[in-house]
LOTORBA-118689 format. One record per residue (C-alpha): residue number from 0; residue in three letters; x, y, z. Coordinates in nm, 3 decimals. Example, Ala and Ser with C-alpha at 12.3 -4.5 7.8 and 13.67 -1.06 7.14 Angstrom:
BEGIN
<atom 0; 'Ala'; <1.230; -0.450; 0.780>>;
<atom 1; 'Ser'; <1.367; -0.106; 0.714>>;
//
This chain:
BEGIN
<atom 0; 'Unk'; <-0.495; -0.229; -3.967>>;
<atom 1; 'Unk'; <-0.402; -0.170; -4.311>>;
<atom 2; 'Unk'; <-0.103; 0.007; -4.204>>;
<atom 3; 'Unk'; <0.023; -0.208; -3.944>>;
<atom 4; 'Unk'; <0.001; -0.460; -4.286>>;
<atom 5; 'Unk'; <0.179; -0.248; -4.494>>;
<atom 6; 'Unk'; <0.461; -0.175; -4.241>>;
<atom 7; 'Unk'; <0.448; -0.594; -4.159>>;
<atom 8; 'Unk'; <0.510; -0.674; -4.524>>;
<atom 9; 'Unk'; <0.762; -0.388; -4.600>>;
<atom 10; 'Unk'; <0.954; -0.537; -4.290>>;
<atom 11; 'Unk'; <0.953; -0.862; -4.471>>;
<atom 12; 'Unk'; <1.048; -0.750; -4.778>>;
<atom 13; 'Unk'; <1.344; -0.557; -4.661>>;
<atom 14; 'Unk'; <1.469; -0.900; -4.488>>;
<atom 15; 'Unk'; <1.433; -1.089; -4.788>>;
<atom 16; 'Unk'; <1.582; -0.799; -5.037>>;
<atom 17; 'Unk'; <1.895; -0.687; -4.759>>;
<atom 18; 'Unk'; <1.921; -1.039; -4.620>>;
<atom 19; 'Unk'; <2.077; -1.145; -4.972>>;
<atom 20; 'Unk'; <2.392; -0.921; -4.917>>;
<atom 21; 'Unk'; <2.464; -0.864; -4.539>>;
<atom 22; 'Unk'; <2.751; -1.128; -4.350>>;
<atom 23; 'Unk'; <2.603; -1.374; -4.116>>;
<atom 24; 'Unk'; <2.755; -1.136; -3.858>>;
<atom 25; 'Unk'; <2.543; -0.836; -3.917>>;
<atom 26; 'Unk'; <2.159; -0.798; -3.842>>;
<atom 27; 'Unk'; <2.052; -0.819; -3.483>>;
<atom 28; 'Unk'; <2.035; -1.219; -3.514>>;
<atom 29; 'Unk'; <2.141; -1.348; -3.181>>;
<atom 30; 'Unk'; <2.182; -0.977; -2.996>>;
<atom 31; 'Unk'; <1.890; -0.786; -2.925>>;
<atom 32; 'Unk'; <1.903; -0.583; -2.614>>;
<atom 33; 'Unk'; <1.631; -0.402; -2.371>>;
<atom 34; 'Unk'; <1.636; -0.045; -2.303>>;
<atom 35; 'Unk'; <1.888; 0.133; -2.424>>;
<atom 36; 'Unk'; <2.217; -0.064; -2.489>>;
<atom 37; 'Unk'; <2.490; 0.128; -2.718>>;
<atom 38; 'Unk'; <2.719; -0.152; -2.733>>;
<atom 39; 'Unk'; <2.437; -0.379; -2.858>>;
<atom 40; 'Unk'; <2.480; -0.267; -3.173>>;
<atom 41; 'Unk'; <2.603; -0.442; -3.617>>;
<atom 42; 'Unk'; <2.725; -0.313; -3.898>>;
<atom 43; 'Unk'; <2.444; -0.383; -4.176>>;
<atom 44; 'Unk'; <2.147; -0.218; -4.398>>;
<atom 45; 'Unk'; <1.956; -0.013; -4.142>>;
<atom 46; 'Unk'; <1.566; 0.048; -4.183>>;
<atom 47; 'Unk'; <1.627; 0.382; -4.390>>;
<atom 48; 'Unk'; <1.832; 0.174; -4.691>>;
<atom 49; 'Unk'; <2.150; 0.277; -4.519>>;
<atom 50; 'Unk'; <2.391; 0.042; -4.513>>;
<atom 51; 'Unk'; <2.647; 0.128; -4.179>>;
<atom 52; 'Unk'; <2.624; 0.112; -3.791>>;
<atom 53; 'Unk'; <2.286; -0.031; -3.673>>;
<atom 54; 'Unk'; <2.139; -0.107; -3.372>>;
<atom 55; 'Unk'; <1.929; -0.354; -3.178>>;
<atom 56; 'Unk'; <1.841; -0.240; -2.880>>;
<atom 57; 'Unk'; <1.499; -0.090; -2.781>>;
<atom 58; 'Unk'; <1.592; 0.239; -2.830>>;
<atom 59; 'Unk'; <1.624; 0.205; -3.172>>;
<atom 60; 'Unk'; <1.312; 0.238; -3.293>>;
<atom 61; 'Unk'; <1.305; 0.574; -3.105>>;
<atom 62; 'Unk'; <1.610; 0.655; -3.234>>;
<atom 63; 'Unk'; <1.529; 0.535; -3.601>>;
<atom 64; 'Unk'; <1.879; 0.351; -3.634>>;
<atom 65; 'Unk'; <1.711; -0.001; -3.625>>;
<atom 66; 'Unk'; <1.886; -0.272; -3.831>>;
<atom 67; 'Unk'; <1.701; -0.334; -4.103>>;
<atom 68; 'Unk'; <1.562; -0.722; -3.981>>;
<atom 69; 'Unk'; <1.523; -0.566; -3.585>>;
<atom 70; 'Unk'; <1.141; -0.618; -3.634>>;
<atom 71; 'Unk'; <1.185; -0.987; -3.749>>;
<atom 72; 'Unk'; <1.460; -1.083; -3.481>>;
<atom 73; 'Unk'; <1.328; -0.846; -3.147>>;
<atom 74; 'Unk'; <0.977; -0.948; -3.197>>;
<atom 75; 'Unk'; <0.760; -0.681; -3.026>>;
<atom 76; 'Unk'; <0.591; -0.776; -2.699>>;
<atom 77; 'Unk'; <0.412; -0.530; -2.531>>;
<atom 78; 'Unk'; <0.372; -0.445; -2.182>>;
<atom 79; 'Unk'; <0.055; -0.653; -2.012>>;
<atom 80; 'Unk'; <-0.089; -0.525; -1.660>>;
<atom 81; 'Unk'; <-0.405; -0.636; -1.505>>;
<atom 82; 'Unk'; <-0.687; -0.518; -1.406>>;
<atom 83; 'Unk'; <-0.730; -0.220; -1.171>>;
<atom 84; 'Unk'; <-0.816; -0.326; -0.756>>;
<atom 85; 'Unk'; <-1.132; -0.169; -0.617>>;
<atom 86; 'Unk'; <-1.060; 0.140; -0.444>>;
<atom 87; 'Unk'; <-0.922; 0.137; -0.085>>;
<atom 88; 'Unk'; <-1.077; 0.313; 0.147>>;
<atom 89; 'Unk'; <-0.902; 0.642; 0.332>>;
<atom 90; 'Unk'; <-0.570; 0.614; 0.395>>;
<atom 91; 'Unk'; <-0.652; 0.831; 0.724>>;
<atom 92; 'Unk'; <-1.014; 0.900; 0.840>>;
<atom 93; 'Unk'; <-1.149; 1.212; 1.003>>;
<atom 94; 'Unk'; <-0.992; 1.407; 0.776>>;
<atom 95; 'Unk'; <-0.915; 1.494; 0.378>>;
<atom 96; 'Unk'; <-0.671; 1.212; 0.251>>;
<atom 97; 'Unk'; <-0.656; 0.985; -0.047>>;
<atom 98; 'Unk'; <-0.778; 0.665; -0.173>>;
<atom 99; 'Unk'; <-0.585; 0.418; -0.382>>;
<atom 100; 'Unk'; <-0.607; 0.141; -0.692>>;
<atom 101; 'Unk'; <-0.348; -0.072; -0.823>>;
<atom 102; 'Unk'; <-0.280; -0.318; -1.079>>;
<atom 103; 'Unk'; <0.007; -0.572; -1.148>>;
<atom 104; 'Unk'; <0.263; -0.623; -1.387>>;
<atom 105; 'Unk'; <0.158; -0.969; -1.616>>;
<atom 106; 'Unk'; <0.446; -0.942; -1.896>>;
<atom 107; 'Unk'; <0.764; -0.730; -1.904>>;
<atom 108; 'Unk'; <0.791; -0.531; -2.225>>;
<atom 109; 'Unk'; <1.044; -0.641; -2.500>>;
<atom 110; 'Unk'; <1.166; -0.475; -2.829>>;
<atom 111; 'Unk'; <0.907; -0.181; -2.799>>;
<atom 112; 'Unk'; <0.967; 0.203; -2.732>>;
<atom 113; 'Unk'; <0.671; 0.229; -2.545>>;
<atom 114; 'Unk'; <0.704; 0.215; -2.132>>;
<atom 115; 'Unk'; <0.411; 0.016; -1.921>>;
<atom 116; 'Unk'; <0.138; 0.252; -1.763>>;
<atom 117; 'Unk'; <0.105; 0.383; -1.445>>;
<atom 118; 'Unk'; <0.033; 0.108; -1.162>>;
<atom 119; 'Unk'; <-0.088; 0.289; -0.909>>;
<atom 120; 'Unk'; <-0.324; 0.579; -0.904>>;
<atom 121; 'Unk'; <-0.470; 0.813; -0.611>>;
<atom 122; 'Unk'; <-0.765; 0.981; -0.564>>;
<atom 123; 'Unk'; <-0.841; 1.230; -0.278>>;
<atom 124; 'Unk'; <-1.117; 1.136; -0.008>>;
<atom 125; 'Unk'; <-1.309; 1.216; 0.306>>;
<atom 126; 'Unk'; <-1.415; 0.971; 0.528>>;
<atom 127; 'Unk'; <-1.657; 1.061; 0.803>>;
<atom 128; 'Unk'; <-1.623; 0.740; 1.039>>;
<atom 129; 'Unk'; <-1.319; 0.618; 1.184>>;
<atom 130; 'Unk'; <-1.188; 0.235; 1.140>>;
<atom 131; 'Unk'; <-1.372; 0.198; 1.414>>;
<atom 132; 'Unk'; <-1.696; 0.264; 1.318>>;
<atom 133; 'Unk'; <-1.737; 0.602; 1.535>>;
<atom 134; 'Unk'; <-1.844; 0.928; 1.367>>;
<atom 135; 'Unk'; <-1.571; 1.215; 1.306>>;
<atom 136; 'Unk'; <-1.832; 1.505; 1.263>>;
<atom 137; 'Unk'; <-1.909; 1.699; 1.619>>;
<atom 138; 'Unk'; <-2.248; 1.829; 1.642>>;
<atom 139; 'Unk'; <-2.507; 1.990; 1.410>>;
<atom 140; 'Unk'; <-2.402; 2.112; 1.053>>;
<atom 141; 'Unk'; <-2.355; 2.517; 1.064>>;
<atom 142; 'Unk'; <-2.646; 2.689; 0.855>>;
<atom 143; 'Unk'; <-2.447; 2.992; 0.653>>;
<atom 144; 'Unk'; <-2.500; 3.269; 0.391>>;
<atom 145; 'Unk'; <-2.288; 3.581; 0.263>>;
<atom 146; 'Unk'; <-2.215; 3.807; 0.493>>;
<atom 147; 'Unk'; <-2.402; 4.061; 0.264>>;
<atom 148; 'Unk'; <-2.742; 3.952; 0.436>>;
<atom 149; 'Unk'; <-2.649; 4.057; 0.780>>;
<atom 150; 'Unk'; <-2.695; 4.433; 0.605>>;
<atom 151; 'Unk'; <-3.068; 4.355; 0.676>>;
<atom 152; 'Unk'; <-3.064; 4.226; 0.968>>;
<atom 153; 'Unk'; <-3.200; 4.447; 1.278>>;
<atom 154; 'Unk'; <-2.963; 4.614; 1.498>>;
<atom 155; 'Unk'; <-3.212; 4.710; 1.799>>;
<atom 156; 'Unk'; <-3.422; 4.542; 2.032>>;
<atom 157; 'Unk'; <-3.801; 4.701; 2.054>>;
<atom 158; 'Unk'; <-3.687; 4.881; 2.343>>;
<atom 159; 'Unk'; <-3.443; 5.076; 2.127>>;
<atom 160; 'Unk'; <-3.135; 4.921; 2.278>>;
<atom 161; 'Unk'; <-2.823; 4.821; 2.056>>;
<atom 162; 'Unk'; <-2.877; 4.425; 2.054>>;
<atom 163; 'Unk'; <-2.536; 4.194; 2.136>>;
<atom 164; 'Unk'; <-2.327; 4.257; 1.812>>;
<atom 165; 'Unk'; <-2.219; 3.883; 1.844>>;
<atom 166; 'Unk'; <-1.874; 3.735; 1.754>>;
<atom 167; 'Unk'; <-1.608; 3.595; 1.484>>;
<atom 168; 'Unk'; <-1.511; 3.221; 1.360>>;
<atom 169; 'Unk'; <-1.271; 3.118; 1.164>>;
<atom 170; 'Unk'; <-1.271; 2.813; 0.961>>;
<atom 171; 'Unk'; <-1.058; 2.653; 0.739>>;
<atom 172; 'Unk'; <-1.241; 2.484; 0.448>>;
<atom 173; 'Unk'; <-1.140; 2.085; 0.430>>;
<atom 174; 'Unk'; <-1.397; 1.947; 0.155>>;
<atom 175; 'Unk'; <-1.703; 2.068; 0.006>>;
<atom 176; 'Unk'; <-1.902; 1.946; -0.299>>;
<atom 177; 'Unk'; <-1.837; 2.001; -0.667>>;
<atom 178; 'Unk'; <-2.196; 2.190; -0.671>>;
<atom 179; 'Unk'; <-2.090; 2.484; -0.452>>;
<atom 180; 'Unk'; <-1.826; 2.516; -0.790>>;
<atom 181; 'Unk'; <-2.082; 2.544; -0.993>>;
<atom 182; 'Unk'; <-2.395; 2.768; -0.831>>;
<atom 183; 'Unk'; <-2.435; 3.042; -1.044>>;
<atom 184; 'Unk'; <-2.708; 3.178; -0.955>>;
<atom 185; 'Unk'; <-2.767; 3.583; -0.828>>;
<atom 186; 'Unk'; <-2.837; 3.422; -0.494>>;
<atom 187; 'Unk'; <-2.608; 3.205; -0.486>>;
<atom 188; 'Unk'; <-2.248; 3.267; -0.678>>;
<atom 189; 'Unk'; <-2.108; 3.385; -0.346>>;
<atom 190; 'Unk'; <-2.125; 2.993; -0.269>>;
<atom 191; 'Unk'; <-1.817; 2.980; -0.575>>;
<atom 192; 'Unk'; <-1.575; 3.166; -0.334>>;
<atom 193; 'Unk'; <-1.593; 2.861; -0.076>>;
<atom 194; 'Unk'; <-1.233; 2.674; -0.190>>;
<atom 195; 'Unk'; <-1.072; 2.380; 0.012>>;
<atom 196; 'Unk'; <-0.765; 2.516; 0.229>>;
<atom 197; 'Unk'; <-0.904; 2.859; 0.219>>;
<atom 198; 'Unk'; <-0.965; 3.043; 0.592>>;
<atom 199; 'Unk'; <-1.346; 3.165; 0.620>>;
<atom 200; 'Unk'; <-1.504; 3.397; 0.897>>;
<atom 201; 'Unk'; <-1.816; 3.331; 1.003>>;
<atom 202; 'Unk'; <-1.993; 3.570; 1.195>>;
<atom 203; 'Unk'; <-2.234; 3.481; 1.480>>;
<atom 204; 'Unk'; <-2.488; 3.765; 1.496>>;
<atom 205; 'Unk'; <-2.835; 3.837; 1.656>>;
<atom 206; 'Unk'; <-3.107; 3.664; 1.569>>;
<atom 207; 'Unk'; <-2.882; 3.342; 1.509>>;
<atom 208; 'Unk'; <-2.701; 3.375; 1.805>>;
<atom 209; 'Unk'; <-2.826; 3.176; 2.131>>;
<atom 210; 'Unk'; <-2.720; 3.317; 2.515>>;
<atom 211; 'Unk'; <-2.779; 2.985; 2.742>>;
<atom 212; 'Unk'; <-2.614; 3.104; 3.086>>;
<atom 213; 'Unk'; <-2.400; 3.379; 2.997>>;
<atom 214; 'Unk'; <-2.283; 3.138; 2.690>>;
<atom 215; 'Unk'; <-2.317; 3.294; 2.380>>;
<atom 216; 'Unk'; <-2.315; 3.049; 2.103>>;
<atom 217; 'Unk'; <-2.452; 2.997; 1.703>>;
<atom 218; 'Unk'; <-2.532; 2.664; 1.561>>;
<atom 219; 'Unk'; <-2.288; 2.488; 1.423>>;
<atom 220; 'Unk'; <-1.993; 2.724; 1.532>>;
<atom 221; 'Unk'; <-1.800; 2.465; 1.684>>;
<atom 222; 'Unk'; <-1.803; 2.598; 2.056>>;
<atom 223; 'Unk'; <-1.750; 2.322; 2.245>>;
<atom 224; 'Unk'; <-1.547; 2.139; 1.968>>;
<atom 225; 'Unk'; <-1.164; 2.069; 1.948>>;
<atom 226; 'Unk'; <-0.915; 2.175; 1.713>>;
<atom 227; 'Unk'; <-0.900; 1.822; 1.513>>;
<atom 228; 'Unk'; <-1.302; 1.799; 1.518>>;
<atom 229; 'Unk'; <-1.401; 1.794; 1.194>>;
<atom 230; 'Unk'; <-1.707; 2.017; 1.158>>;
<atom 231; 'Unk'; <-1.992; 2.029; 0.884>>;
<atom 232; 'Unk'; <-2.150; 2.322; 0.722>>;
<atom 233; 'Unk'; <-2.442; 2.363; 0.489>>;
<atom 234; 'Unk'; <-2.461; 2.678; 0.253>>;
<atom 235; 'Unk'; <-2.807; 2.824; 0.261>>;
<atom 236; 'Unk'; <-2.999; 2.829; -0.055>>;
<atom 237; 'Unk'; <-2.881; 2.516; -0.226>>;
<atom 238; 'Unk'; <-2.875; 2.187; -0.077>>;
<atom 239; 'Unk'; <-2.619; 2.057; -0.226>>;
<atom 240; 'Unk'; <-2.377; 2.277; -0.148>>;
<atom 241; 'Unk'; <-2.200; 2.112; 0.191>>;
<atom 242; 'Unk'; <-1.878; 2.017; 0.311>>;
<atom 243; 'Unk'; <-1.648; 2.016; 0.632>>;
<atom 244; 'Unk'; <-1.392; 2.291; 0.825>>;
<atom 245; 'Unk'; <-1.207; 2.305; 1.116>>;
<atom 246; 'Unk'; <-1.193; 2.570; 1.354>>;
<atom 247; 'Unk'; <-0.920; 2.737; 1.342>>;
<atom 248; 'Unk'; <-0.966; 3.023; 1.641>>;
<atom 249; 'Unk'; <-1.285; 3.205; 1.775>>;
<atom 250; 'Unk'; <-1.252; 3.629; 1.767>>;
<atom 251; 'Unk'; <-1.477; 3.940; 1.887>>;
<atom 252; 'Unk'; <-1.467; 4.055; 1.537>>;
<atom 253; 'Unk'; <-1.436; 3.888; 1.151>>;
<atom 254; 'Unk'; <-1.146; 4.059; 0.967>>;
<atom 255; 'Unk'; <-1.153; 3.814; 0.613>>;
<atom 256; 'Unk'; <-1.235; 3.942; 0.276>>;
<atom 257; 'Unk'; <-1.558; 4.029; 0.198>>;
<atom 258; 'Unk'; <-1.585; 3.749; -0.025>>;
<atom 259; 'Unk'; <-1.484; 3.489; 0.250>>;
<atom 260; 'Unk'; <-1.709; 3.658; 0.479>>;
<atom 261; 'Unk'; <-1.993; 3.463; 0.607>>;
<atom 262; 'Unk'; <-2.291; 3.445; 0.885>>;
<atom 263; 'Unk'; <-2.471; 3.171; 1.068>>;
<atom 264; 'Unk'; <-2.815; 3.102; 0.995>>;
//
């Protein structure tokens, strides 16, 4: 405040001291411009104590070439906007979009350097439900862990025989919570490698897989579901840690990197 005082008075003073011996033709009296305007432009003292080519546009004040009674003539008005909207909902549902916000110009800037702020923001967003009130999500939320666990699992029957080695999903990731981000836990920083866009394999393996008439099938794994669905999954160990995938293409066996490796629960 004290600055903008001492700059509000030095203004004035320069007006008073330069106004005595400039031509009723110089100054920016009668010609200030927007933006940037090189033709809008006097021969008088400038701001610096120079006396020469001066301007009155906007610009000037950038440009530190302002005649010397600019900030008396161009009085400053800033730019005015209103309020932000609420948020819209999903531009598209059933799948990862955006949401948007707006506000409205109220008062054109004049005589400043500075521009008005943005007027529309976006944020990105999942809704599950269509417009029409029906739910995206297809069937149960998958149940999955590192793949590392399946090392423990048991690979024979109690007769001895070589139980059904299973099968391969793959996913790609479309949303998942900020808390998968942030488990960092021993049990749980394989959650971190779980990134939205990223292809995952999922294996379905014995005891999580189910045979119901020759159909073998794991929860969750999307057997019946289309390429569109939108899917849920649910990382085991932390319940926070959720989100959604599509299926991209069911194999005999998973062929992703170790650390996008997975297993139904």
């Amino acid at each position: 405040m004290v600055r903008s005082a001492v700059i509000s008075w030095a203004s004035v003073l320069l007006t008073v001291v330069f106004g005595l011996f400039h031509s009723t033709e110089g100054g920016c009296y009668g010609r200030c411009c927007s933006g940037t305007d090189l033709s809008c432009v006097s021969l008088d003292w400038r701001s610096d104590r120079v006396y020469g080519t001066c301007y009155c546009d906007e610009n000037c004040i950038r440009t530190k070439d302002c005649c010397f009674d600019y900030p008396m003539e161009c009085t400053a008005e800033p730019c005015v906007v209103s309020q932000w909207t609420h948020w819209s909902g999903c531009a598209r549902p059933c799948e990862v979009s955006y949401r948007v916000r707006r506000r409205s110009l109220v008062t054109r800037p004049r005589n400043v350097a500075e521009g008005c702020p943005v007027l529309e923001q976006r944020a990105g967003c999942m809704e599950h439900r269509s417009h029409l009130g029906h739910s995206c999500l297809s069937q149960d939320p998958a149940l999955i862990t590192t793949a590392e666990y399946s090392n423990g699992r048991v690979t024979h029957n109690s007769h001895h025989t070589v139980k059904d080695s299973g099968f391969c999903v793959e996913f790609k990731v479309e949303s998942l919570s900020r808390w998968c981000l942030e488990e960092n836990k021993a049990h749980t920083r394989w959650m971190q490698y779980l990134r939205e866009g990223f292809v995952v394999c999922v294996s379905c393996q014995s005891p999580a897989i189910n045979i119901n008439n020759d159909t073998r099938t794991c929860r969750g794994d999307g057997h019946s579901a289309h390429r569109d669905d939108v899917l849920q999954w649910q990382a085991v160990g932390s319940s926070h840690c959720r989100g959604t995938w599509r299926k991209v293409r069911k194999l005999q066996h998973c062929s992703c990197p170790a650390v996008h490796s997975f297993i139904f629960i």
